[in-house]
C-alpha positions, 0 to 999 in steps of 0.5 A: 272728920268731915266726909266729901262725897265726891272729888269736886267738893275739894277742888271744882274742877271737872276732870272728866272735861279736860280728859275730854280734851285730850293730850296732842301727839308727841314724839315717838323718837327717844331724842325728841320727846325727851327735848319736847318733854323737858320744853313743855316742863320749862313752859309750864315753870311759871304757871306750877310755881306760881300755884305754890302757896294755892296748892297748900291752901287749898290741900290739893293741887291747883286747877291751872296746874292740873291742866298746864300738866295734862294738857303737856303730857306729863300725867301720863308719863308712863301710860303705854304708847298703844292707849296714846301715852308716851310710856317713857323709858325709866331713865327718861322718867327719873329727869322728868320728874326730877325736874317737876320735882325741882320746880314744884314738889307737890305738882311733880309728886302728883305727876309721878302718882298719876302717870303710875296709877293711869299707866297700871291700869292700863297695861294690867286690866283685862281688855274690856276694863281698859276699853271703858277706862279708855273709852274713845281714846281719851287720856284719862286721870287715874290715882289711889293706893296700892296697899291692900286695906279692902276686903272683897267677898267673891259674888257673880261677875266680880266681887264685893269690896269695903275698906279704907285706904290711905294718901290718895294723892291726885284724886281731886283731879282724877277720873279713876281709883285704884285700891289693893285688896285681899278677896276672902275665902273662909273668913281668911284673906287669900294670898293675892294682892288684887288692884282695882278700878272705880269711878272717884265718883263713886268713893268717899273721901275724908277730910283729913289732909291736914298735914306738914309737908305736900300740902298740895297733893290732896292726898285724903283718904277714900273709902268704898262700902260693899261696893261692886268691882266686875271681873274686868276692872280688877287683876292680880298685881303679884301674878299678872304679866302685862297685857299691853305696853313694852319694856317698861312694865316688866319692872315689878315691884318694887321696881316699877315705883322706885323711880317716882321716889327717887326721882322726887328726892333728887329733884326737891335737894337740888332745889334746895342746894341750887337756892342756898347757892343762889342766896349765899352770895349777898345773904348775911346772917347775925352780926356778920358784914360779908355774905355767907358766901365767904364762909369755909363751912358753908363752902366745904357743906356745899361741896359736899352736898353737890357729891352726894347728891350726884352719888345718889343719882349716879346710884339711882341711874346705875341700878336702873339700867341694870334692871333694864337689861331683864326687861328689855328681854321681857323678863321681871328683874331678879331679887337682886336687883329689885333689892338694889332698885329699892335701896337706890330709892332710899339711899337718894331720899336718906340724901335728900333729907341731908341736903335739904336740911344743910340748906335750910340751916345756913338758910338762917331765919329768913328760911322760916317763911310759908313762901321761901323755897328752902322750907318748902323743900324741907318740909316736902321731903321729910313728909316724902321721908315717911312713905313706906317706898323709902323705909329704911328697912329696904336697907334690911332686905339688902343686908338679909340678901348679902349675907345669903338668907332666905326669903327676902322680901323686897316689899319687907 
């Protein structure tokens, strides 16, 4: 396993270049920025999929993808309005990246990654953290993993952290890492769930994005040794209330993540649906002499799938408008309805994978290829299948909390 010492060894870019640059202004009126939002998308369409086969090429998404994104907004979906970001609501968040999703899964899964770590960052850090992350008021790249693989021993001013951590999608672009780790008192790990900050310069990264699916997120492994995090890039994921921003980051967890995910699932199947629908009327499999169009099952699967897939985003819609209500009064969702938001989550990919695969099969041989958009689908969402977000267990949780037991965990 190859060691890259730092981000521009995957990808050449400069990040900290096109941050420089930063994002124009865009529209604070709900109406509008979702019309301008969902423009910019439809403009950027050609360049995002014509990178496809690039993204999975080269293991990261590619550079003009990058900055077609950025320079639209749309990696820092969720960053809030008073570092300059948009910090869209999460109705409008599960269209937007449902709609990246639908025309490019790798460049819509690196949108959700970056607009969430960016956005994080700057509503939990400590002020003097989010002033040198958000230095001059650029519009920085954030990505990383929220797991808490490091252990940090305290010291002056901060603590001393190593570890390793997992699926750093995004990272070849990015400017900042976050990581979870555990400060240890004693020789044991304490309870908190401790988030910080770096310079990707400042990790390692391992070349081991070798993978079936979402090729094109780089999304390698990193590893910090004894390295020095200050008091002010760090904060307690469990226990800190936000320090900037609005609504939107009262969600909790696992609230504040389940949109990505389920957004990702809707968009990818509705590729999928849209492109056999759109192959049916003049593909003929086998010996047949009409398309597959004609055939009874394929029209009975394809209606059926189309239910499904709007049950599963009407499920999605639905739970996060409940849990909106509390956040709106600045409070975290109930146990419920974190329970609800997650399982909406795991229902909506549970679906995806369903669809995608129906699909793929009436698809035939000509699906097989790298290039043909149905076997990008289905390999896209099975790999997002296999995120500890969308475990089935969360179905266990929900079960565990209709039947009245005690200490549910929703992150279980």
């Amino acid at each position: 396993m190859t060691t890259i010492t730092t981000p521009e060894a995957i990808a050449p870019a400069d990040a900290a270049a096109l941050e420089s640059g930063g994002i124009p202004p865009l529209p604070t009126e709900r109406a509008a920025l979702r019309r301008h939002l969902l423009d910019a998308i439809a403009r950027i369409r050609p360049a995002l999929e014509a990178d496809a086969e690039a993204n999975d090429a080269g293991e990261t998404l590619a550079w003009p993808s990058v900055a077609a994104l950025y320079q639209e907004g749309l990696l820092s979906l969720k960053v809030p309005r008073e570092l300059g970001g948009p910090e869209v609501d999460p109705l409008l968040y599960l269209e937007l990246i449902d709609e990246l999703c639908y025309v490019n899964p790798s460049a819509g899964w690196c949108a959700f990654i970056n607009s969430t770590s960016t956005a994080w960052l700057g509503a939990f850090l400590p002020d003097a953290g989010v002033a040198r992350i958000f230095a001059g008021g650029r519009m920085p790249i954030a990505s990383g993993a929220v797991i808490p693989r490091g252990l940090a021993t305290p010291v002056a001013g901060g603590w001393q952290v190593s570890g390793r951590w997992p699926f750093a999608s995004g990272a070849a672009h990015s400017s900042w890492l976050m990581a979870g780790f555990r400060i240890v008192r004693d020789d044991i790990p304490g309870p908190e769930h401790m988030i910080l900050a770096a310079p990707v310069a400042d990790a390692q990264f391992l070349d081991n994005w070798q993978v079936m699916g979402l090729q094109g997120t780089g999304s390698r492994d990193f590893v910090l040794t004894d390295y020095f995090v200050a008091e002010e890039l760090a904060f307690d994921l469990l226990s800190t209330d936000p320090r900037q921003g609005g609504p939107l980051f009262w969600l909790g967890r696992p609230g504040f993540v389940t949109t990505d995910h389920a957004a990702f699932a809707l968009g990818v199947a509705r590729r999928a649906l849209d492109e056999i629908a759109l192959q049916a009327g003049s593909y003929q499999r086998g010996y047949l002499t009409s398309p597959i169009a004609q055939r009874g099952a394929l029209q009975h699967d394809l209606g059926r799938c189309d239910q499904q897939l709007r049950a599963a985003r009407a499920l999605c819609r639905e739970s996060l408008a409940d849990a909106w209500e509390f956040c709106l009064r600045h409070e975290h969702p109930d146990l419920e309805r974190q329970l609800r938001l997650r399982g909406a989550c795991v229902y909506a990919t549970d679906v995806a994978c369903q669809v995608a695969t129906t699909a793929f099969r009436y698809g035939g041989g000509s699906a097989i290829y790298n290039h043909r958009v149905l076997q990008r689908c289905l390999r896209d969402i099975n790999a997002a299948a296999q995120h500890f977000m969308v475990n089935t267990s969360a179905y266990d949780n929900l079960g565990q909390f209709r039947l009245g037991m005690t200490g549910v965990n929703p992150m279980g």
